[in-house]
C-alpha positions as CSV (number, residue, x, y, z in Angstrom):
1,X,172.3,127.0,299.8
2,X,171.5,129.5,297.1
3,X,175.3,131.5,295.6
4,X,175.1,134.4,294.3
5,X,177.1,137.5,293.6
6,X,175.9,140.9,293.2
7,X,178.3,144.1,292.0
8,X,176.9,147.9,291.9
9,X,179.3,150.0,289.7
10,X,179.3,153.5,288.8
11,X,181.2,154.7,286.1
12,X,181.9,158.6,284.9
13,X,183.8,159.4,281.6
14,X,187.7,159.8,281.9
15,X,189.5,159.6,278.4
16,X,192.9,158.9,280.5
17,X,193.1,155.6,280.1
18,X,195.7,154.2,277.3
19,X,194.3,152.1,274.3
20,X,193.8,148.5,275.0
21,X,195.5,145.7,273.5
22,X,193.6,143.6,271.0
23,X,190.9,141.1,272.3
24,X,188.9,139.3,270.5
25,X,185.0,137.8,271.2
26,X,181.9,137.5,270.0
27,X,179.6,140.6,268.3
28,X,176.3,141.7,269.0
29,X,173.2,142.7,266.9
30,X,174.5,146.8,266.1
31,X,178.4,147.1,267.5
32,X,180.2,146.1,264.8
33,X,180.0,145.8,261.1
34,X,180.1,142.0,261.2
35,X,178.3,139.7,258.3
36,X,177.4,137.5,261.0
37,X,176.3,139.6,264.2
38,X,176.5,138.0,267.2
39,X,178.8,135.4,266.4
40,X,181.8,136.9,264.3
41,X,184.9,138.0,265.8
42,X,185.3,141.4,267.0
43,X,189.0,143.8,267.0
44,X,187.8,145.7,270.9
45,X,190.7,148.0,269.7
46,X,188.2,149.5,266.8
47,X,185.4,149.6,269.8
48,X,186.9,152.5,271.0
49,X,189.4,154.2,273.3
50,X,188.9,152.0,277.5
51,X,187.5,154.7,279.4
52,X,186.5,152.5,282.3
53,X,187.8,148.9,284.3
54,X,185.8,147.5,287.0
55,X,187.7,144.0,288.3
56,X,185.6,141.9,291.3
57,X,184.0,138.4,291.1
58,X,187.6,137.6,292.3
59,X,189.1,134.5,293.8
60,X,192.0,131.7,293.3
61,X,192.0,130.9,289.4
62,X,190.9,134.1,288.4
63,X,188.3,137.3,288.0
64,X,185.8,139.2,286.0
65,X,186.7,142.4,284.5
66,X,184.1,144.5,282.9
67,X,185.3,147.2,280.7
68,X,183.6,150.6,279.3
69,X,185.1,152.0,276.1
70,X,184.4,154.9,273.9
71,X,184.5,156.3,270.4
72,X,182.9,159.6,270.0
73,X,179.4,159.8,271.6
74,X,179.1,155.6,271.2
75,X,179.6,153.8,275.0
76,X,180.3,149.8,275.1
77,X,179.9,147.7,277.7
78,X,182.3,145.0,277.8
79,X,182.8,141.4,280.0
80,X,185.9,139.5,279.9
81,X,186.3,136.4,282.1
82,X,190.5,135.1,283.5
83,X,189.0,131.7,284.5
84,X,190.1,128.4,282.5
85,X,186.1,127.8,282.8
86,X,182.8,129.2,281.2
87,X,180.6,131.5,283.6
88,X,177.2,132.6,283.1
89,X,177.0,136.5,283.8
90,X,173.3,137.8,284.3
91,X,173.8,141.8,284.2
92,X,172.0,145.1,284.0
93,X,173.0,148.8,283.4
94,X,170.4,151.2,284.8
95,X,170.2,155.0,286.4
96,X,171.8,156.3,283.0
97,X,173.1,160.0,283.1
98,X,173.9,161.5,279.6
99,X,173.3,158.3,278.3
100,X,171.1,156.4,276.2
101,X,170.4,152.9,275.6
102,X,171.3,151.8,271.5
103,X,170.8,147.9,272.8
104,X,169.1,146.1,275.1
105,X,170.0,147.1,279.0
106,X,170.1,143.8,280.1
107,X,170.4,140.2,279.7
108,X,172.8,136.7,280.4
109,X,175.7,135.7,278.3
110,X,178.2,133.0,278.7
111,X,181.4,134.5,279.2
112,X,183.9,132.0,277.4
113,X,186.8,130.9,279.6
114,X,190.6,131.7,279.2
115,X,193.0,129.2,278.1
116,X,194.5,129.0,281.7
117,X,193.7,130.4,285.1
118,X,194.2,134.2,285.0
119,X,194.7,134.0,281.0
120,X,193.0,136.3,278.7
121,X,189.6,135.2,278.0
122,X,187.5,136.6,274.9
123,X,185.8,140.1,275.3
124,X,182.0,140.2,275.3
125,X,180.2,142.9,274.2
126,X,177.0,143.5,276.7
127,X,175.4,146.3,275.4
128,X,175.7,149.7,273.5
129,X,175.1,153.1,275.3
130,X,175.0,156.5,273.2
131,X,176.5,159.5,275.0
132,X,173.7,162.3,274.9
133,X,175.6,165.1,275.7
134,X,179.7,165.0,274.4
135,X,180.6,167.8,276.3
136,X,179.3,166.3,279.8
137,X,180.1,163.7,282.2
138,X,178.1,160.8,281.9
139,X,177.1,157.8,284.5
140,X,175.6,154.3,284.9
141,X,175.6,151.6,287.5
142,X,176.0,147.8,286.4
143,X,174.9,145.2,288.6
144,X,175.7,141.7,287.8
145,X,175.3,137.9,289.2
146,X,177.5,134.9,288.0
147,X,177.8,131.0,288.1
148,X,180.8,129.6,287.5
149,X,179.9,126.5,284.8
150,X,178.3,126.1,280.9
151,X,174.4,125.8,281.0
152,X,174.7,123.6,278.1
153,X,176.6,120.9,279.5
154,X,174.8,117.5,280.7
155,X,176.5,115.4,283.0
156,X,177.8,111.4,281.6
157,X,177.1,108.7,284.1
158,X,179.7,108.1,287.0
159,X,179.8,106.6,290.8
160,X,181.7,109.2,292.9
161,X,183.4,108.5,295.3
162,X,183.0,109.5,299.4
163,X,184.5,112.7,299.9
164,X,186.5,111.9,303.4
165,X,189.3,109.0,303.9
166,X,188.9,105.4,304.5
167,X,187.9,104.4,307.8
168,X,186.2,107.8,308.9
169,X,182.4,107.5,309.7
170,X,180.0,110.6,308.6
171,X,176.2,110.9,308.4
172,X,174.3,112.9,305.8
173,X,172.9,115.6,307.4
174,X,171.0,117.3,304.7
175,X,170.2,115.2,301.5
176,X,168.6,116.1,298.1
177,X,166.0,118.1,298.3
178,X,166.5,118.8,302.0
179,X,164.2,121.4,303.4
180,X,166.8,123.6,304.7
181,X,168.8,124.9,302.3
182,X,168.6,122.1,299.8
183,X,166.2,123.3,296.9
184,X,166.7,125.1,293.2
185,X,170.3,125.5,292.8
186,X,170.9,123.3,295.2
187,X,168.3,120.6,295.0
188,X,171.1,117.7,294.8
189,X,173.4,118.6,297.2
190,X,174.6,116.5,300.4
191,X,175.9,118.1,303.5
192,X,178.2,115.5,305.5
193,X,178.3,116.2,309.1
194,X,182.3,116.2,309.2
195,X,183.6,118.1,312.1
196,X,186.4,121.1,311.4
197,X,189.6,119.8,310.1
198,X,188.3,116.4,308.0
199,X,190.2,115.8,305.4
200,X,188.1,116.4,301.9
201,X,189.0,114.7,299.0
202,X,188.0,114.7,295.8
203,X,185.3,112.6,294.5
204,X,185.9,112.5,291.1
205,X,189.4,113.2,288.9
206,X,189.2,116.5,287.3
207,X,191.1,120.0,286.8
208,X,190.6,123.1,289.8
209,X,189.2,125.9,288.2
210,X,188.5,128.0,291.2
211,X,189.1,128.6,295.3
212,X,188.6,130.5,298.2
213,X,190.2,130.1,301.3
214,X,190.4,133.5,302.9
215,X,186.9,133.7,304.7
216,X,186.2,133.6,307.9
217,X,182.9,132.8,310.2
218,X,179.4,131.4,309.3
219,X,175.3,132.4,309.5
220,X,172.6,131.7,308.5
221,X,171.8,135.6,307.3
222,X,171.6,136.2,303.4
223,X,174.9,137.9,303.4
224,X,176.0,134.4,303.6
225,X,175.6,133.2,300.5
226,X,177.4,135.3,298.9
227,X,180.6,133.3,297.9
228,X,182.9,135.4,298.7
229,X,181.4,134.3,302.8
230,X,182.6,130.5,302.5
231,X,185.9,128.7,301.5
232,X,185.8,126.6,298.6
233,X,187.4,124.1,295.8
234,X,185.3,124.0,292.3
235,X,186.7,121.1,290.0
236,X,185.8,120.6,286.6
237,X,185.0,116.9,285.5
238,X,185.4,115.3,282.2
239,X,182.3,115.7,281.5
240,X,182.6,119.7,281.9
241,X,180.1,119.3,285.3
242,X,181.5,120.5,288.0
243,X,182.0,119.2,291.9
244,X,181.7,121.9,294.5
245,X,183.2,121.2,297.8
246,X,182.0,124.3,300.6
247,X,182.5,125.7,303.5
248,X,185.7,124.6,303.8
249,X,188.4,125.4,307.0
250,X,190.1,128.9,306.3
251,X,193.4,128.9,304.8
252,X,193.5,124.5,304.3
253,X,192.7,124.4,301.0
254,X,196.0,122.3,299.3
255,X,195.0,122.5,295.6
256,X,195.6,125.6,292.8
257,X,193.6,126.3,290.2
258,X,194.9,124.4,286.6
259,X,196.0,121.7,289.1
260,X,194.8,118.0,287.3
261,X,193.6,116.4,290.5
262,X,193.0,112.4,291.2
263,X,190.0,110.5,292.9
264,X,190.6,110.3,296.4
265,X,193.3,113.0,296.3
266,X,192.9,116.3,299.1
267,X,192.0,118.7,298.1
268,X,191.3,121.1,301.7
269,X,190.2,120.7,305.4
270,X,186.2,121.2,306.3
271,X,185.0,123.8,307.9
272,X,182.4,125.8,309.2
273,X,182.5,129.2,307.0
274,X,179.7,130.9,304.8
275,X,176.0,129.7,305.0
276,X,176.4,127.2,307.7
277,X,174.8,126.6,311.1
278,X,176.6,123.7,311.9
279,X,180.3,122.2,310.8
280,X,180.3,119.9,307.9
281,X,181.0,119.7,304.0
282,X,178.7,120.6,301.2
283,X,178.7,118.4,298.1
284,X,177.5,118.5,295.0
285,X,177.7,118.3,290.9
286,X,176.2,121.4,289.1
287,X,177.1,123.8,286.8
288,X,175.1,127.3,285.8
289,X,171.5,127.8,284.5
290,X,171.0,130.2,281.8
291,X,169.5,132.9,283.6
292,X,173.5,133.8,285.4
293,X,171.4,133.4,288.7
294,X,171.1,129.9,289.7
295,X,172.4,126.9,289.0
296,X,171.1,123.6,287.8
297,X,171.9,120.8,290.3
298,X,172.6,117.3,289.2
299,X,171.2,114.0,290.8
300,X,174.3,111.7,291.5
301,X,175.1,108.4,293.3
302,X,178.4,107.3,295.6
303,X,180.4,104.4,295.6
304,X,179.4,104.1,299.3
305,X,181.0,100.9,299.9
306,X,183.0,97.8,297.9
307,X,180.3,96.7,295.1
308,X,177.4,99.2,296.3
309,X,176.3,102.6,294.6
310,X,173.5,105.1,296.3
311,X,172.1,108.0,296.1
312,X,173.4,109.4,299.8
313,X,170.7,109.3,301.7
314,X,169.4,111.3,305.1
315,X,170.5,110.2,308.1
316,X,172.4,107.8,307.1
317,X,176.1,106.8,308.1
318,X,178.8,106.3,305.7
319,X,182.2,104.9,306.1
320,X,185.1,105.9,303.5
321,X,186.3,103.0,302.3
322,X,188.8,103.2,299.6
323,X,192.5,103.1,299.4
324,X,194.2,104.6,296.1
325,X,192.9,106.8,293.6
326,X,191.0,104.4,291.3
327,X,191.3,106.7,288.2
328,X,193.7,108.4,286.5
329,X,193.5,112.6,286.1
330,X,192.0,113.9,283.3
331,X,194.2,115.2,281.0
């Protein structure tokens, strides 16, 4: 099941907005006299005066905000991120009006993460617009995708655990590389076929860095995979991988983001919402790809029962098995 997230935004000039407070991130090649462009830190109060907020990519644990600011005739296009976890944000600006491009229009960037769900992350300079015309309006449109998770990271070894509580008997209906929704981003994913209301549990200890548990309904249409179409827990691991557990029951999920979760602990209720033609849970470790579009899907294997470890296979049945949380939370 491919996730994405598109945003069209228009913009027009409006020098009403008060000065912003000082934020600090990372420059790029021709916004700032920096001796080290694209790394050194950058005052967004000297960028300009914010002419321009756009929030969305919104859920539990935070949101995306990107900014416009201006000083004279020079435009900046800024990202910020107010999740506690790095996201990969492929973007665009295009159809300029009284505008013209100083930097490239386009690209991916790792947004750096706040220190805690809806904290202040680092602003991110995208790109550099020149304002043709003072004396007119001008206008662009942004469009944007982003993946919640570092492309950097690589996952450590670990046996994770079965998702649902000891005693309860669930058969993979979709494995890795399954030929219905299981390829690219999510080419190691297993789909349990747990009816509405199972308990979920988490796999692996970790920290909740994002949720969703205000959608309702499912399909099988492309409007589906838009995340904002499914209920969902994302947990960081140790390791900085991430375990995504989808499609979750509306309104069940039991876990905020910041929250230092334990194996075996719930986390939410499955469910039958987003890109789903049947109930059951989605599973599976991942984090972004650098191109903000995808994601890059880990192999993994389960504890599936006292002394045995597998890769979860198709069509077969599984029967949860442990009874405490077997390690301690990250902290």
């Amino acid at each position: 099941m491919r996730r994405w997230f598109v945003l069209a935004l228009l913009a027009v000039s409006c020098a009403t907005s008060p000065p912003p407070p000082p934020y600090y991130g990372p420059a790029q090649p021709g916004c700032c006299d920096e001796t080290d462009p694209g790394t050194a830190p950058v005052d967004i109060t000297k960028v300009g005066r914010l002419d321009d907020r756009m929030v969305d990519f919104q859920f539990d644990g935070g949101q995306l905000e990107f900014d416009m600011y201006r000083l004279g005739n020079r435009i900046v296009q800024t990202v910020r991120s107010r999740y506690a976890v790095p996201i990969m944000v492929s973007w665009s600006v295009s159809s300029l009006e009284n505008l013209q491009a100083v930097t490239s229009p386009s690209g991916a960037v790792l947004v750096p993460p706040a220190p805690q769900p809806l904290g202040v992350g680092p602003v991110i300079i995208l790109a550099e617009l020149s304002q043709l015309d003072p004396t007119l309006r001008y206008r662009r449109e942004l469009s944007f995708r982003a993946r919640f998770g570092d492309p950097g990271i690589q996952p450590s070894p670990y046996e994770y655990a079965l998702p649902f509580p000891r005693g309860q008997t669930f058969a993979v209906l979709q494995g890795f590389h399954g030929a219905f929704s299981h390829r690219g981003s999510n080419e190691f994913a297993v789909d349990f076929d747990c009816p509405v209301a199972t308990p979920v549990l988490a796999t692996r200890p970790g920290v909740v860095v994002a949720a969703n548990a205000t959608a309702q309904g499912s399909g099988t249409t492309s409007d589906f995979l838009d995340y904002k179409r499914t209920n969902f827990v994302i947990v960081m691991h140790e390791d900085g991988t991430l375990g995504e557990y989808m499609h979750l029951a509306p309104a069940t999920v039991e876990v905020k983001p910041g929250q230092l979760v334990s194996r075996g602990q719930e986390l939410a209720l499955s469910g039958n919402t987003g890109f789903s033609s049947t109930p059951h849970l989605h599973f599976q470790v991942m984090t972004a790809a650098r191109d903000g579009v995808s994601a890059r899907s880990f192999p993994f294997e389960m504890a599936v029962a006292p002394n045995r470890t597998e890769e979860p296979t198709l069509s077969r049945r599984y029967t949860g098995w442990e009874t405490r949380a077997v390690d301690a939370p990250m902290r």
